[in-house]
PAPA-703268 format. One line per field, with one value per atom (N, C-alpha, C): x, y, z; residue in one letter. Coordinates in Angstrom, 1 decimal, decimal comma, m for minus. Layout:
N
u <- X_...
v <- Y_...
w <- Z_...
rest <- A_...
This chain:
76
u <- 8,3_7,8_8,8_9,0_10,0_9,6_10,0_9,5_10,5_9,8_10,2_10,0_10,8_10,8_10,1_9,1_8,7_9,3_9,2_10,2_9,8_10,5_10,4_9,3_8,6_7,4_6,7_6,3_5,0_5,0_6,2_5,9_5,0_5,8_5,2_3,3_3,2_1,8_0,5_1,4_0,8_0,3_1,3_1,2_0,4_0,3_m0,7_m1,8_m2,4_m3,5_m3,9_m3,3_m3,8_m3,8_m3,4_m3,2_m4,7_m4,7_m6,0_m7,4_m7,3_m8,5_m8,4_m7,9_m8,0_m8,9_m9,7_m11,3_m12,2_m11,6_m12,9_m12,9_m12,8_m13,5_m12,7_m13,7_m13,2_m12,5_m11,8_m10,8_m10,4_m10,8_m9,8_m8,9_m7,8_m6,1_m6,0_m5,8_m5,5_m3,8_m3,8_m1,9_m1,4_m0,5_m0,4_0,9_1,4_2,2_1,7_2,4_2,1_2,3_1,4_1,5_3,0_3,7_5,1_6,0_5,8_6,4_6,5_4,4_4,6_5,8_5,9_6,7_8,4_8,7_9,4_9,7_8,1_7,8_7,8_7,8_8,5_9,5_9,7_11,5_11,6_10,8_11,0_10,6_11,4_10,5_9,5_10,2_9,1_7,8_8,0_6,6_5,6_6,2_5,9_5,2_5,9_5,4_4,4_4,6_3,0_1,7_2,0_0,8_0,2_1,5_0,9_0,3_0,6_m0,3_m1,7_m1,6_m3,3_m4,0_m3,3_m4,2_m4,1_m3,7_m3,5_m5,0_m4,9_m5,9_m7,5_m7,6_m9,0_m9,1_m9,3_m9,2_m9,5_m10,0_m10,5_m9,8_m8,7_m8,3_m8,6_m8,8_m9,1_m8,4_m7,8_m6,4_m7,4_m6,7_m7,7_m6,1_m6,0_m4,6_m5,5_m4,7_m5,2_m4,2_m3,9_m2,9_m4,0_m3,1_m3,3_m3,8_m4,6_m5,0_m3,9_m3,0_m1,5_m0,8_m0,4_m0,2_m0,8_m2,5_m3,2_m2,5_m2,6_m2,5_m0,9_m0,4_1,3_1,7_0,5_0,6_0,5_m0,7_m0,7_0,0
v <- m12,7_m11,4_m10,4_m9,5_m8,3_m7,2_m6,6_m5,9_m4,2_m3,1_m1,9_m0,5_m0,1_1,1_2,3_2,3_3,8_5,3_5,8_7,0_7,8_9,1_10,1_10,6_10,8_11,5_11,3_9,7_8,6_8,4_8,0_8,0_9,4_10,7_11,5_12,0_11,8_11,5_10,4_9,3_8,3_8,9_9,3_9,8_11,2_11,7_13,4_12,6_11,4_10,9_9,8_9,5_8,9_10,2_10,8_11,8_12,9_13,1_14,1_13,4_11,9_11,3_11,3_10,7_10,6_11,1_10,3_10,5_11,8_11,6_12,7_11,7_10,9_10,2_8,9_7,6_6,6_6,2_5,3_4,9_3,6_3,0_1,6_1,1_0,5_0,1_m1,3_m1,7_m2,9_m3,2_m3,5_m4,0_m5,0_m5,7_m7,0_m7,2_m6,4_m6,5_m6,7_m7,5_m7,9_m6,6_m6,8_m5,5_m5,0_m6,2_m5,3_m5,3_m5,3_m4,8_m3,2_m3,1_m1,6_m0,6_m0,3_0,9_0,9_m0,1_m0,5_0,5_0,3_0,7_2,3_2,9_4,3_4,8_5,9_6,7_7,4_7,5_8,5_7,7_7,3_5,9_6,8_8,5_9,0_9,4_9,4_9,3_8,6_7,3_5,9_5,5_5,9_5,7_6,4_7,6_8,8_7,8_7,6_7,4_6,0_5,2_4,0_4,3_4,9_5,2_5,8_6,8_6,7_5,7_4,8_3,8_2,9_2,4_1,6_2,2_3,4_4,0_3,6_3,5_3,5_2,7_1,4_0,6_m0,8_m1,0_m3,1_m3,8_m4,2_m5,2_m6,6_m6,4_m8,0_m8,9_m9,6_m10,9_m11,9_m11,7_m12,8_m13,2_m14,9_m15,7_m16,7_m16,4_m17,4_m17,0_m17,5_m17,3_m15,9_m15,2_m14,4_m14,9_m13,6_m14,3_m14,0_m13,6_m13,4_m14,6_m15,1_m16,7_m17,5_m17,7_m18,7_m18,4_m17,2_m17,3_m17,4_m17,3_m17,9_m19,5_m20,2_m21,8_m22,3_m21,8_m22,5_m22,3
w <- m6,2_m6,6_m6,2_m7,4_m7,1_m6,4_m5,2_m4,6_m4,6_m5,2_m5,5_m4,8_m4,1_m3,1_m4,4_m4,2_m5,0_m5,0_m6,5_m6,9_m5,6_m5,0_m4,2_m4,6_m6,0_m6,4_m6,0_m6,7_m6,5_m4,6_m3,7_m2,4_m2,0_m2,5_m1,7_m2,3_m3,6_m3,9_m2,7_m2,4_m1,7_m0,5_0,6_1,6_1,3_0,7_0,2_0,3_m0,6_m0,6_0,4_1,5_2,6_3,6_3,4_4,9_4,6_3,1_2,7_3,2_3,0_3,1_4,8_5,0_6,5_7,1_8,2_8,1_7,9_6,4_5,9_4,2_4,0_2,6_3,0_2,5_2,6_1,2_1,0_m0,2_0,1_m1,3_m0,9_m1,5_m1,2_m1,9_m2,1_m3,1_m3,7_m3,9_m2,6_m3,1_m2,3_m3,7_m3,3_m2,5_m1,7_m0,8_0,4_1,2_2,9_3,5_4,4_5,2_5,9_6,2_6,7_5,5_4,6_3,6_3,3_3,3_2,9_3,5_4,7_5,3_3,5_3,5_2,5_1,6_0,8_m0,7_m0,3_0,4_1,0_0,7_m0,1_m0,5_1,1_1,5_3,0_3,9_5,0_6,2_6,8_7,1_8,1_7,4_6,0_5,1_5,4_4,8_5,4_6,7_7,6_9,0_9,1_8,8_9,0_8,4_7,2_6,3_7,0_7,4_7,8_9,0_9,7_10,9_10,6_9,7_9,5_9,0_8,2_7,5_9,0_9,8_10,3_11,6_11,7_12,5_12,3_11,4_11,1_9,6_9,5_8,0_9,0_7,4_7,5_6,3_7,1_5,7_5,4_4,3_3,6_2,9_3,2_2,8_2,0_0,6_0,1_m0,3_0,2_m0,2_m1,1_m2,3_m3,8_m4,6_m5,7_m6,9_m7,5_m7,7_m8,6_m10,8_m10,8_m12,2_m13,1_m12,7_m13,8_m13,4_m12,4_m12,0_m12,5_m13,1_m13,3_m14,9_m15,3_m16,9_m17,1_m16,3_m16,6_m16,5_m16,0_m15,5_m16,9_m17,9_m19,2_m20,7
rest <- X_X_X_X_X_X_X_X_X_X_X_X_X_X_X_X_X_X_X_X_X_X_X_X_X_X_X_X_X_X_X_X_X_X_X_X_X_X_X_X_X_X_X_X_X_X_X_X_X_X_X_X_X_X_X_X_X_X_X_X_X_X_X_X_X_X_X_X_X_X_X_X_X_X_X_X_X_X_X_X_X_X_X_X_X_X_X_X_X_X_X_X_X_X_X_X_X_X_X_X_X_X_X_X_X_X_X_X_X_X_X_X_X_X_X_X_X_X_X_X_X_X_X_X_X_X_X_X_X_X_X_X_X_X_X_X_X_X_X_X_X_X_X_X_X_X_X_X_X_X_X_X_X_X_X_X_X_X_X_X_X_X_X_X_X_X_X_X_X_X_X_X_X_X_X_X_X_X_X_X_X_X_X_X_X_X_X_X_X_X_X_X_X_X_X_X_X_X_X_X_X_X_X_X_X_X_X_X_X_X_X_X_X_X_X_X_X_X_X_X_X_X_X_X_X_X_X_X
């Protein structure tokens, strides 16, 4: 899997929307990147680091390891 550092825009969008929620609304993120990847997908590390520290603050993650359904429909 190809892994893509997000435009300057889209990073700084991300970090606006984890830093806004931050305990004041919960939200949940679907991404299929390992956790130490994310800082990564960051055009700014110190973006990155901020945001991840809020999520890291207060969140439950849930690792579901299976093929993905774009995997299953690429097998046939």
């Amino acid at each position: 899997m190809s892994h893509h550092r997000l435009a300057a825009e889209h990073s700084t969008h991300l970090f606006d929307l984890v830093i806004g929620r931050h305990k004041v609304f919960s939200f949940v993120m679907n991404i299929s990147h390992l956790v130490k990847e994310w800082l990564g997908l960051f055009d700014d590390p110190t973006l990155g680091n901020r945001a991840l520290g809020r999520l890291a603050n207060a969140s439950y993650q849930i690792v579901i390891e299976r093929a993905s359904y774009r995997d299953k429909l690429s097998a046939h």
